[in-house]
C-alpha positions in Angstrom: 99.2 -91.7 -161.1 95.5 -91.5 -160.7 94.0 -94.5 -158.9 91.6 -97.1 -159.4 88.5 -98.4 -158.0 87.2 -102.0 -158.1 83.7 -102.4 -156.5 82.9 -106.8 -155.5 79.4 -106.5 -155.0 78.3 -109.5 -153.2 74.7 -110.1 -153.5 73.1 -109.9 -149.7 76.3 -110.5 -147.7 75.1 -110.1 -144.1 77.2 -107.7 -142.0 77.2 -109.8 -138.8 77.8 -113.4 -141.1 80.5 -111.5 -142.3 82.1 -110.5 -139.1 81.1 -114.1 -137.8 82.8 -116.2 -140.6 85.6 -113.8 -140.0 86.0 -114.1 -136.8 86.0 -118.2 -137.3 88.7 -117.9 -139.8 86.4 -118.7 -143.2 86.8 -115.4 -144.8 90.7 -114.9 -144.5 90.9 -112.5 -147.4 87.9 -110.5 -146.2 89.3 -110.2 -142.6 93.0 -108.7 -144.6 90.9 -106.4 -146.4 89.1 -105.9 -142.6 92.4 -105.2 -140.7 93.7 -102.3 -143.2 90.1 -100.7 -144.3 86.8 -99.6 -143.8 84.2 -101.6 -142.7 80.6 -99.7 -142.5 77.1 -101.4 -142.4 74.4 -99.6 -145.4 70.7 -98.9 -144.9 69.5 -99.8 -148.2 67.0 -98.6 -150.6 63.1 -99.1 -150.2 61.9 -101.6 -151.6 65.0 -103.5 -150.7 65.4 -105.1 -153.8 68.0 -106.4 -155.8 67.5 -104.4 -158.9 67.2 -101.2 -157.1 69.7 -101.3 -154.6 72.3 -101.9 -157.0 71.5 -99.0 -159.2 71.0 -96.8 -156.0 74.9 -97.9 -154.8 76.1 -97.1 -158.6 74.2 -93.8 -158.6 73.4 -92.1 -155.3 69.6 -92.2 -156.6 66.5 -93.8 -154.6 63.9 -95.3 -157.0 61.6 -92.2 -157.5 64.7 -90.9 -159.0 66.6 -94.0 -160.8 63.6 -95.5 -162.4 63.8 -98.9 -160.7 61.2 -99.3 -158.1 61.0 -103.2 -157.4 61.8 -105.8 -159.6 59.8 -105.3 -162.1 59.2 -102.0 -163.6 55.6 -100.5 -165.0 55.6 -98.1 -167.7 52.7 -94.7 -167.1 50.0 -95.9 -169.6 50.2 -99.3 -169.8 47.9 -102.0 -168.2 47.9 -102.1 -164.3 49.2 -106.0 -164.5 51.6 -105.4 -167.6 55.4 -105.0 -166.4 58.6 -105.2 -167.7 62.1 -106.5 -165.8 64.1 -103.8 -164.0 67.3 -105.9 -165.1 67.1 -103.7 -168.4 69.9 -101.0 -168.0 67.4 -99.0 -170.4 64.8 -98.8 -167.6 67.7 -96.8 -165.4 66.8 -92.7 -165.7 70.4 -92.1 -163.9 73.6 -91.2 -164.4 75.6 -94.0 -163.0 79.6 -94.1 -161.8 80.6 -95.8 -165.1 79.0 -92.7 -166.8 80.7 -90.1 -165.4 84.1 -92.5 -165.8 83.1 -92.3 -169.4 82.8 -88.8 -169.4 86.2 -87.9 -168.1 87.9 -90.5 -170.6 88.6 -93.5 -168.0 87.9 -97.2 -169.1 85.8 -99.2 -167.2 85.6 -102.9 -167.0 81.7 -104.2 -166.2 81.7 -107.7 -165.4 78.5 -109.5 -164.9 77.0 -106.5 -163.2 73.1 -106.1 -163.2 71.4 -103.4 -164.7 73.8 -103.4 -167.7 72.1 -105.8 -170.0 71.5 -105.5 -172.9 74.9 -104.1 -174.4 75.7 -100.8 -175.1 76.4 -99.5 -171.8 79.8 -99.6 -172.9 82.1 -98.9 -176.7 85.1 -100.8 -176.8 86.6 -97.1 -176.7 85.2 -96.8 -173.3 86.4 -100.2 -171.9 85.0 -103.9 -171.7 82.0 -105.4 -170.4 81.6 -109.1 -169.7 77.7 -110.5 -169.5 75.7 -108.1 -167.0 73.2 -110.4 -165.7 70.4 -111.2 -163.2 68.2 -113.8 -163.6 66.1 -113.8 -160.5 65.1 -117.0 -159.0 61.2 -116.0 -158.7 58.8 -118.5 -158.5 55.8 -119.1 -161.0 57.8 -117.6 -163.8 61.0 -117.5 -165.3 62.8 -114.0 -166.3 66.2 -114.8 -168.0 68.5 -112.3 -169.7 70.1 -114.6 -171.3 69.7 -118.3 -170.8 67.5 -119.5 -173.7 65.5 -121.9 -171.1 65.9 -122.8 -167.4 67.0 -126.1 -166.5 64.6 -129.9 -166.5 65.1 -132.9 -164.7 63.7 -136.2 -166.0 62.4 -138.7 -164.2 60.9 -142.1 -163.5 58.9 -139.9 -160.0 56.6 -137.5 -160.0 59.2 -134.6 -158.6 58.2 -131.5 -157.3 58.1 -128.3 -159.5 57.4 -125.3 -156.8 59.5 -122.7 -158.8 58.9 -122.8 -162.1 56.4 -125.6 -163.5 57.1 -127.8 -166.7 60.7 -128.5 -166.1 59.9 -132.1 -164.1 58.6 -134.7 -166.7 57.9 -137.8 -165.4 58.3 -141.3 -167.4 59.6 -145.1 -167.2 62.3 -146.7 -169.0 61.9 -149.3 -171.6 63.3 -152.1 -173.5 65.8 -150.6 -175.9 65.1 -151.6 -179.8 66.6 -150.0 -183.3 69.8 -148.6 -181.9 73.0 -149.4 -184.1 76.8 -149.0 -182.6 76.3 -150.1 -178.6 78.2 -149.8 -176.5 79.1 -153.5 -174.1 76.7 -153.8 -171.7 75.7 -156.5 -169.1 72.9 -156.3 -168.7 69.5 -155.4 -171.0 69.6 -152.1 -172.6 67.0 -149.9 -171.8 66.0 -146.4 -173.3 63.7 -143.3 -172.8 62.9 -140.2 -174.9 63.1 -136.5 -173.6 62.5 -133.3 -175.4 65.7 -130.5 -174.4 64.5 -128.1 -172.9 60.7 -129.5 -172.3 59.3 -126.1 -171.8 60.0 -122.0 -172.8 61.6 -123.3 -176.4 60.9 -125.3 -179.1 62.9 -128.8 -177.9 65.3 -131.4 -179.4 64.2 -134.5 -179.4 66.6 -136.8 -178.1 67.1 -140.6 -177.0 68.4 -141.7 -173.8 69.9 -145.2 -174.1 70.4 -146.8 -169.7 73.4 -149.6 -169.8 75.4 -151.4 -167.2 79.2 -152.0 -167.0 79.0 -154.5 -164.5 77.0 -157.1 -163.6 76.5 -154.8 -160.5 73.7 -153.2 -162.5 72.9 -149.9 -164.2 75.3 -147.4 -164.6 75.9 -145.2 -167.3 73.5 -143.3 -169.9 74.4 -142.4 -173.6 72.0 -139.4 -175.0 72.0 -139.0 -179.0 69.5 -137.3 -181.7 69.3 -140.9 -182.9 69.5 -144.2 -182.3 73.5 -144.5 -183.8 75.0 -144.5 -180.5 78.3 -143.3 -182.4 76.4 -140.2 -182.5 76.1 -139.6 -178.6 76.2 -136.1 -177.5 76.6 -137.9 -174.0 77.5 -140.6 -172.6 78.0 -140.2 -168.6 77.9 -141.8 -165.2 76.3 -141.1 -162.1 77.4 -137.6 -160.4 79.5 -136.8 -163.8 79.3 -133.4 -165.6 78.5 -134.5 -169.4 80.2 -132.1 -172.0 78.7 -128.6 -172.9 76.1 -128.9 -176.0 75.5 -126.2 -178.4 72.3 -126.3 -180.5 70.2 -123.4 -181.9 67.0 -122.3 -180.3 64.4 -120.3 -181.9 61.6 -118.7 -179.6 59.3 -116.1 -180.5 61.1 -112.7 -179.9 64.7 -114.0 -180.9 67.0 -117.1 -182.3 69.9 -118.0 -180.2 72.3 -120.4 -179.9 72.5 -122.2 -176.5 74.9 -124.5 -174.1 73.6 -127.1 -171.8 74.9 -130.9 -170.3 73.7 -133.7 -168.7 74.1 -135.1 -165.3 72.5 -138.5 -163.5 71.2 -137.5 -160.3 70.1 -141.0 -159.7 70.3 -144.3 -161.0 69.0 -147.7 -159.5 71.3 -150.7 -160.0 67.7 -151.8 -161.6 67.2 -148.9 -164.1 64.1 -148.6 -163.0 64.6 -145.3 -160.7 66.5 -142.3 -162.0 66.5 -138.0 -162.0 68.6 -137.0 -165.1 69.0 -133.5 -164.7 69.6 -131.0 -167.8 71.3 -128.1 -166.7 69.8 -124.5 -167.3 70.5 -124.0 -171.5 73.3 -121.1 -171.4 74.0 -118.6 -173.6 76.6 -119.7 -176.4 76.6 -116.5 -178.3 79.1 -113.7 -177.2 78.1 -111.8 -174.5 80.6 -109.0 -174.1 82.0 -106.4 -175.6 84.0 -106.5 -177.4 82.4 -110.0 -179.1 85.8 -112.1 -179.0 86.2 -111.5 -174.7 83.7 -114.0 -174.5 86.1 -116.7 -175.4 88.7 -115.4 -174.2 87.4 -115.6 -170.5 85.9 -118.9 -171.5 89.4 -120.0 -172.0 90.3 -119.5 -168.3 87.3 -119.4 -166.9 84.7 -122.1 -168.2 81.6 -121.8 -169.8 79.8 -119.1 -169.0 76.1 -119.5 -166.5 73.8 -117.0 -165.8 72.6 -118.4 -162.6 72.7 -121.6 -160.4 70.1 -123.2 -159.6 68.3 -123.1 -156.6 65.4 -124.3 -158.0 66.3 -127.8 -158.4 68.0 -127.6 -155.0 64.9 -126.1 -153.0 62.5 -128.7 -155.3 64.4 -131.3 -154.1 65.9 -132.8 -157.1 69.5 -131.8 -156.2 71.3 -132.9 -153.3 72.7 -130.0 -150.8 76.3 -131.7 -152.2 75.9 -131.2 -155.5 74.4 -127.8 -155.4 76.9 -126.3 -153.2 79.4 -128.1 -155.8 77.4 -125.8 -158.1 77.3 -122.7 -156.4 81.4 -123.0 -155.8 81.5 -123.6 -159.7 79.3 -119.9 -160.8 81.4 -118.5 -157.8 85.0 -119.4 -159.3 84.0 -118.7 -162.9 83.3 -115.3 -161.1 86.7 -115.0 -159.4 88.6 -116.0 -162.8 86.5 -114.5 -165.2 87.1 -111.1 -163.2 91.0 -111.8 -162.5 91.8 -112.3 -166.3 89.7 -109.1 -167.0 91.7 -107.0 -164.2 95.1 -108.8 -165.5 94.6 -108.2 -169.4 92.4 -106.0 -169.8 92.9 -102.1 -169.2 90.6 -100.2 -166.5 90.2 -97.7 -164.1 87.0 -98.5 -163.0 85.9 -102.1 -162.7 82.4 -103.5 -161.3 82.4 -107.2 -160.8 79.5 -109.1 -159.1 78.5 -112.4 -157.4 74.9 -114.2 -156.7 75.4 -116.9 -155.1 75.3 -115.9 -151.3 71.5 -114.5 -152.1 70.4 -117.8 -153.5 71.3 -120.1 -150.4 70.3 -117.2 -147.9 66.9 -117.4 -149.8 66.5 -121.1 -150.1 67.7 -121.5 -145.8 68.0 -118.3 -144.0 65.0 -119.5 -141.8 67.2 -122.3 -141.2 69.6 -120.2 -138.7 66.7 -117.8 -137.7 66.1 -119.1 -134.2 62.7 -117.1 -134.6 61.3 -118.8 -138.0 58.6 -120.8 -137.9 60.6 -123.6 -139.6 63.9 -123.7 -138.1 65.1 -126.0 -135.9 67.8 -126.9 -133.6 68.3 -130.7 -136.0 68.4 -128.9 -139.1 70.1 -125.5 -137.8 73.7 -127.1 -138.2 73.2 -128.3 -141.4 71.7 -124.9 -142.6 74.9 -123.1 -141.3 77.0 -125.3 -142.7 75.7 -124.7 -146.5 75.7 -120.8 -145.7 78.9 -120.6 -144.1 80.5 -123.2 -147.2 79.2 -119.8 -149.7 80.4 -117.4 -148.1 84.2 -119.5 -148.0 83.7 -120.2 -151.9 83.5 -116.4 -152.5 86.1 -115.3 -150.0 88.5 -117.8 -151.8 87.3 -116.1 -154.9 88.2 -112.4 -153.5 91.7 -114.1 -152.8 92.0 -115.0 -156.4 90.6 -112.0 -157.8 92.9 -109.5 -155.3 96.4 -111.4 -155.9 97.5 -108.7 -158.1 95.7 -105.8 -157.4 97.8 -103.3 -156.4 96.0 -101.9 -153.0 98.4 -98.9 -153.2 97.0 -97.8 -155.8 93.1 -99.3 -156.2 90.3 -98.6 -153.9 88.1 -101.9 -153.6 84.9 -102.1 -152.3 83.4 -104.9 -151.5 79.8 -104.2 -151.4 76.5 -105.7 -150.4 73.1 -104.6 -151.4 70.8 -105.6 -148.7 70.6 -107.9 -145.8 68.2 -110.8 -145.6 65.3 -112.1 -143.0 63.7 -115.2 -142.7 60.2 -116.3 -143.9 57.2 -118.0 -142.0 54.0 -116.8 -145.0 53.4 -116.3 -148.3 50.0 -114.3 -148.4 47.8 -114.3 -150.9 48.2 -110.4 -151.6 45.7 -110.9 -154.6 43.1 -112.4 -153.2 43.2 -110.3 -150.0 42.5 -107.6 -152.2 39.7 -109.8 -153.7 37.7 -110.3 -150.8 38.2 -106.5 -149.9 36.3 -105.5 -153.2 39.7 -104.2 -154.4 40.4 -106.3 -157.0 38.1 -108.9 -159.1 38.9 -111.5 -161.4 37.6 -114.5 -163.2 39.3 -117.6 -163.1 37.6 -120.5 -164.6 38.7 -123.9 -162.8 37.1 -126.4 -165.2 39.7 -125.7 -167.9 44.0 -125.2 -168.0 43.8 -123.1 -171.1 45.4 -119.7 -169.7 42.3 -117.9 -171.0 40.9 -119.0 -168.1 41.9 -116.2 -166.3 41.3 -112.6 -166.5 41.1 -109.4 -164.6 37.5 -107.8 -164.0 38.5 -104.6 -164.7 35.3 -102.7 -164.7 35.4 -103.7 -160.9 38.6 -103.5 -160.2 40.1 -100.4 -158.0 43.3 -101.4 -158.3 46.1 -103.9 -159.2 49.8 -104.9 -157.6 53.4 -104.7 -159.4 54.1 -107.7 -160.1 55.0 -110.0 -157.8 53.3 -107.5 -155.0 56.0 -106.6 -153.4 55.8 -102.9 -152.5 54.0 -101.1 -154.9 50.3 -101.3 -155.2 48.3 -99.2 -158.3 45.4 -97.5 -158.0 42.8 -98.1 -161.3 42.7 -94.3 -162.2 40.2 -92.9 -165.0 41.8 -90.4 -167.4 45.6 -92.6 -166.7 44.9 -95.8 -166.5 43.5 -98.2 -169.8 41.2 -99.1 -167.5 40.3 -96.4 -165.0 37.0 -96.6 -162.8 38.4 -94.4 -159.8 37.4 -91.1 -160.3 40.0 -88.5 -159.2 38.3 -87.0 -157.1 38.1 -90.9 -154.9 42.1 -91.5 -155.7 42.7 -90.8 -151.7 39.4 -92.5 -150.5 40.8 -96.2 -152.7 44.2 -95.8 -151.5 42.9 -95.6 -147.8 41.2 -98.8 -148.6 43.8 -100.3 -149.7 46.3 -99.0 -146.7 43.0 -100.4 -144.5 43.1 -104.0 -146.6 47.0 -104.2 -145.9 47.0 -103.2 -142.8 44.3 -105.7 -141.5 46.1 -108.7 -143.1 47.0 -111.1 -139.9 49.4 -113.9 -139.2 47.4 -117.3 -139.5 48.5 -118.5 -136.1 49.5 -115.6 -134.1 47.4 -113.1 -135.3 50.0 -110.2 -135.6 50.1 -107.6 -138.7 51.8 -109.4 -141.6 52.6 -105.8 -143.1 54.7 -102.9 -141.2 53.3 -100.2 -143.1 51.4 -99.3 -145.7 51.7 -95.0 -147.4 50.2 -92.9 -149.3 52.7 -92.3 -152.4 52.4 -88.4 -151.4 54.5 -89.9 -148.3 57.4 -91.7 -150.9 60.0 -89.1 -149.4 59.6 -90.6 -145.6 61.0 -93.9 -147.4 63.6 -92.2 -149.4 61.4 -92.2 -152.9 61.4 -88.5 -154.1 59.8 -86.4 -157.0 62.3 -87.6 -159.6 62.6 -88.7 -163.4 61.3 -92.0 -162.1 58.6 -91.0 -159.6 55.6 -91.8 -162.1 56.6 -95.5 -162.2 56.1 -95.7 -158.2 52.8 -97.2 -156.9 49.9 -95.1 -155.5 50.6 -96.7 -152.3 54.0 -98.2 -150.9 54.0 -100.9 -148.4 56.9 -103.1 -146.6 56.3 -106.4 -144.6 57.5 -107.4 -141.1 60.1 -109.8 -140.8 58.7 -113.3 -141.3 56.5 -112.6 -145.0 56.9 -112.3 -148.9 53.5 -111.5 -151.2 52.3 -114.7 -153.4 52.0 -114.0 -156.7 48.9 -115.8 -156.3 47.1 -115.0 -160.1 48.6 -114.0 -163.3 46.4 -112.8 -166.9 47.6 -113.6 -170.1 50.4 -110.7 -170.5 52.4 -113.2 -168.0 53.1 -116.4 -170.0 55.9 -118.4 -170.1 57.9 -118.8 -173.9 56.4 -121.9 -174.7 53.1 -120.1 -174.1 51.6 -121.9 -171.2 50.5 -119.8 -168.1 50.8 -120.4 -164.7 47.5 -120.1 -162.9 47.1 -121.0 -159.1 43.6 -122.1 -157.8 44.1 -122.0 -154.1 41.5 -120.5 -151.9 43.5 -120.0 -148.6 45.2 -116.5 -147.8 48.3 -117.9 -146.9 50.9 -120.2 -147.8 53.7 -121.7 -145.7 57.7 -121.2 -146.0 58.5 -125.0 -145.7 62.4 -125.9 -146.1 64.0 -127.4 -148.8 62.8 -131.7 -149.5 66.8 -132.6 -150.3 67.8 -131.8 -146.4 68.6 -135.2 -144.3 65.4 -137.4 -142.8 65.2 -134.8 -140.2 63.4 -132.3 -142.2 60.7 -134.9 -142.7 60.3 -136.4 -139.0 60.4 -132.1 -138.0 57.4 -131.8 -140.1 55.5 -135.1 -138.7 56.3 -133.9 -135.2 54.2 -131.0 -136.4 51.8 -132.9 -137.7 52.4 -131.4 -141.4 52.0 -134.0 -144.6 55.9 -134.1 -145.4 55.1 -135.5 -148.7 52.3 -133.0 -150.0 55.2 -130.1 -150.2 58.2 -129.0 -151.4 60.6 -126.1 -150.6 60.4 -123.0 -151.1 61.9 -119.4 -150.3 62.7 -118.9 -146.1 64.7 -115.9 -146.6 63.9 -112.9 -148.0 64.5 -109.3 -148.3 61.5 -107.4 -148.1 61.5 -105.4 -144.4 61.9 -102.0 -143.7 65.7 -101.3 -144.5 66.6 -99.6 -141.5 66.0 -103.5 -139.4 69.1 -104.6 -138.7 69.1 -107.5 -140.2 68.0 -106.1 -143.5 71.6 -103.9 -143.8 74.2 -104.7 -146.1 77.6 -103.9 -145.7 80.6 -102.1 -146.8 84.0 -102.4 -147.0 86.9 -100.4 -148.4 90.5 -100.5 -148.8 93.3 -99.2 -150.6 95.7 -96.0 -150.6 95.8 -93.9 -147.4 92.4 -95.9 -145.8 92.7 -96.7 -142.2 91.1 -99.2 -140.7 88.0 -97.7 -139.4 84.3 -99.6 -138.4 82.0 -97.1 -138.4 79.4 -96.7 -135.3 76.2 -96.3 -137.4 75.0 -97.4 -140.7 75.6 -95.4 -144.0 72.9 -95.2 -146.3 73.3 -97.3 -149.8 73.1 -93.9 -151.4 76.5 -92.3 -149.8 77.9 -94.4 -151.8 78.7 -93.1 -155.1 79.1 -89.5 -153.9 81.9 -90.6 -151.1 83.6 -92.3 -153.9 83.7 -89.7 -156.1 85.1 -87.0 -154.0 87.4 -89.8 -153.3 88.2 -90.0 -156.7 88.2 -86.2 -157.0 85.7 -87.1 -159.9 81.9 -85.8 -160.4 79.1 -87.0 -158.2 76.5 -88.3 -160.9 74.5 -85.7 -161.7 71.2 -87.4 -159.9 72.8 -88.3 -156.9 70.3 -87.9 -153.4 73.0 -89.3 -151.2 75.7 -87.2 -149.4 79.4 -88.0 -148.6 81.0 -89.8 -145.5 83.1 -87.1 -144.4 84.5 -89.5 -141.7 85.8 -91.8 -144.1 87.2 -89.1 -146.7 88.6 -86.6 -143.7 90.7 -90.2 -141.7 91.4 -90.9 -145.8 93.2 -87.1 -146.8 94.8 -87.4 -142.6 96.4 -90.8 -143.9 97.8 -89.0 -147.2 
């Protein structure tokens, strides 16, 4: 019988938390895999980067070769500041695992693996794919493949909206008047109007009717279209999950239908203080193929969500309960969506993958980091305990999704694409090159209309990918719409901008914010060759020390959000501060006065990140691999991200993919064949 492979890709899962949480007993179904497998650590890609990584593990290809350099992808051509999300699978140039599987006849089962949306990497004669998602939690902009709009919370405060702005609306309850059908209620009824979702869509509008039970004081809200309170699409308590609603959206590039519920954050006995948080609206259309799996997983698994939300955690809306309750909900829909699929379904390859551990690593690495400007022995506890609570809710889900995989016959992997550091800055890339003479723009200050802003690009010499993470873009004449550079000055520019970079400083301690900074004739020393994708890598490449992430500091006009508005950030300083999350315990805030910082002038915001050179340490991901004839076996020194898929297919005794850079782990395959 020919066997199987099942790849868990677990999004930044740490080597050493891994061994750690294993060692303390949270991971029990890791640590069985542990004791009769392989457990490697993986040099990842550069840039280390979600959307990369995972195509380099599926492919054996780097970026100049799979097409996906960062994030975000920009097409030869096209403006300098124009992009387009490398969560496309038609932005991978590469042959991937799942097409060679295809090739040789096998079925393979994707479920909720990035780089596969849109559909149609996969007939129903080739197998079954279930969603194939990323919806990175970037701040300043929302990128969703297929929510319809992220989530709002609606209150009688002025909240905090770091990530994404328009999703807090502030305003007061009322007397109640013209409602027909009440419910009881002792005490006056009191009402408020919101509009679902505020922002990216056209909204419902939809009335929120505040009531008591007991004389103890407010406790419930009812939510209809209209003031017949027989009509409620709602009607919850504090802490309660309201039931799934399904209403039709219309935006400018599509019409979908989407899911979303209510939950009361917050209610004063008063009525006069509450946070009623709409959750992100979900996709309610089918998202696999074939069209009818959607339901079916739905059946076991719940309603399908593209992402959790660390938004409304790190902007303080969301206690650290309720969003770890959330993040064990997307990781069990995970574990059962994935077990029905390997149970009903029929496959010989299957790619199943997880977020959640990346989303609480970025919103508290810095938290365990004993070298992070922000952490702290007070909070450091409380930090570990949300980390080490992830990484239990997917282990239980590995449990549930391994129960009845035959491990005789199936090689799993359980794979990570990068590892995770901690974050002290946010500089100002932008305006670094501003000041430099690199880059010029015009942003008017006296006005919020998004015209405001604009790139001078008659004196501009060059432009960032968005959201200047590693690839920087020289203004070319005879490539670019806007060239000034003449050829003949290409290399004289990129030395200023390598100079630019390379003189950026910490605030405080005055070390280099940025590692290094190359010429893009020097790709190959970060594993970027001449390939099908070289021409979308920047004219030069750069990586920052541990401890920084690039602001997105000014966007034009091609970057607007779907309800048109456009996030523009007057702020003259350089730098920006990682601050921890406001929802932690009072010890956050007297931290920050000890410091002398104004507590209630920030919010949260990212303190881990992924954005070192991947051959640190901490920036590797892991490997692990079981199954027929694999001893156990922990590898002395890291593979690369790109061994991978050729180790797995002589494995397999199937084709490498054809644009495979990587080699094969001859230690693994020659203690494999000595087991057989």
């Amino acid at each position: 019988m020919d066997k199987k492979i099942l790849f868990l890709g677990l999004d930044a899962a740490m080597p050493d938390l891994v061994k750690k949480f294993v060692s303390e007993g949270i991971m029990p179904n890791t640590e069985k895999l542990m004791n009769q497998g392989v457990f490697s650590r993986l040099e990842t890609v550069f840039p280390p980067l979600t959307a990369a990584a995972w195509t380099a593990i599926v492919s054996g290809a780097g970026s100049g070769t799979n097409g996906v350099p960062s994030l975000m992808v920009k097409h030869p051509g096209e403006e300098l500041d124009r992009w387009h999300t490398s969560f496309d699978r038609n932005e991978v140039l590469c042959e991937t695992l799942w097409d060679v599987a295809k090739r040789m006849g096998k079925k393979v089962a994707l479920i909720n693996w990035p780089e596969t949306f849109p559909m149609g990497a996969l007939t129903e004669e080739d197998g079954c794919q279930l969603a194939g998602s990323l919806n990175p939690p970037f701040r300043y902009f929302f990128m969703p493949l297929w929510d319809v709009a992220s989530s709002a919370c609606f209150s009688n405060k002025l909240l905090h909206c770091n990530q994404i702005p328009g999703r807090a609306v502030q305003l007061e309850t009322r007397p109640a008047t013209g409602w027909s059908n009440l419910p009881e209620s002792r005490k006056p009824y009191l009402e408020f109007e919101i509009t679902v979702p505020p922002t990216y869509v056209d909204g419902y509008k939809m009335y929120v009717l505040v009531y008591a039970t007991t004389d103890e004081g407010y406790d419930r809200m009812l939510i209809s279209e209209s003031k017949d309170a027989s009509k409620a699409v709602t009607d919850i308590a504090k802490g309660d999950y309201g039931p799934w609603i399904t209403k039709n959206f219309r935006a400018r590039d599509y019409q979908r239908n989407g899911r979303f519920r209510f939950q009361i954050l917050e209610l004063s006995k008063d009525g006069k203080d509450f946070k009623l948080y709409q959750s992100a609206v979900n996709m309610a259309d089918s998202y696999s193929v074939p069209a009818s799996l959607s339901k079916e997983v739905e059946a076991v698994a719940g309603t399908y969500m593209e992402v959790d939300d660390p938004w409304a955690f790190m902007d303080g809306w969301m206690t650290s309960d309720l969003y770890l309750e959330q993040l064990g909900l997307h990781a069990d829909w995970w574990g059962n969506a994935t077990k029905y699929i390997l149970e009903n379904k029929e496959w010989d390859f299957a790619f199943s993958w997880v977020g959640t551990i990346d989303h609480i690593e970025h919103a508290l690495y810095a938290g365990i980091e004993p070298t992070a400007r922000v952490y702290s022995e007070k909070t450091a506890p409380f930090c570990w305990h949300m980390i080490r609570e992830v990484y239990r809710q997917v282990d239980n889900n590995i449990g549930r999704i391994l129960e009845n995989v035959d491990l005789d016959n199936t090689y799993v992997i359980l794979i990570s694409d990068h590892g995770m550091t901690h974050l002290d800055w946010n500089p100002f890339v932008k305006e670094h090159l501003s000041r430099a003479g690199l880059l010029k723009y015009n942003l008017d200050l006296s006005t919020d209309d998004p015209s405001n802003l604009s790139i001078d690009w008659e004196h501009t010499k060059c432009h960032p990918l968005e959201p200047c993470h590693a690839h920087i873009f020289v203004n070319l004449k005879g490539r670019d719409p806007h060239g000034i550079v003449e050829p003949e000055d290409y290399e004289k520019v990129q030395e200023e901008i390598i100079n630019c970079l390379m003189s950026m400083r910490n605030p405080e301690t005055g070390q280099n914010v940025v590692a290094y900074a190359l010429k893009k004739k020097e790709a190959a020393r970060l594993g970027i060759y001449e390939g099908p994708g070289f021409d979308r890598v920047g004219d030069v490449l750069y990586a920052w020390n541990p401890g920084y992430m690039s602001h997105p500091f000014i966007y034009r006009s091609a970057i607007k959000y779907r309800d048109g508005s456009e996030r523009i950030i007057a702020n003259r300083e350089l730098y920006e501060a990682a601050v921890l999350c406001k929802n932690f315990p009072d010890l956050v805030e007297d931290i920050m006065k000890e410091n002398h910082m104004d507590y209630s002038a920030v919010c949260g915001n990212f303190t881990g990140v992924h954005l070192a050179e991947p051959t640190l340490h901490d920036m590797h991901a892991c490997m692990l691999m079981a199954g027929p004839g694999v001893p156990k076996y922990e590898r002395k020194f890291p593979a690369r991200i790109i061994d991978v898929a050729p180790t797995i297919s002589k494995i397999l005794n199937i084709d490498v993919p054809k644009d495979a850079e990587g080699g094969v782990l001859y230690d693994i395959l020659d203690r494999i064949e000595k087991a057989d």
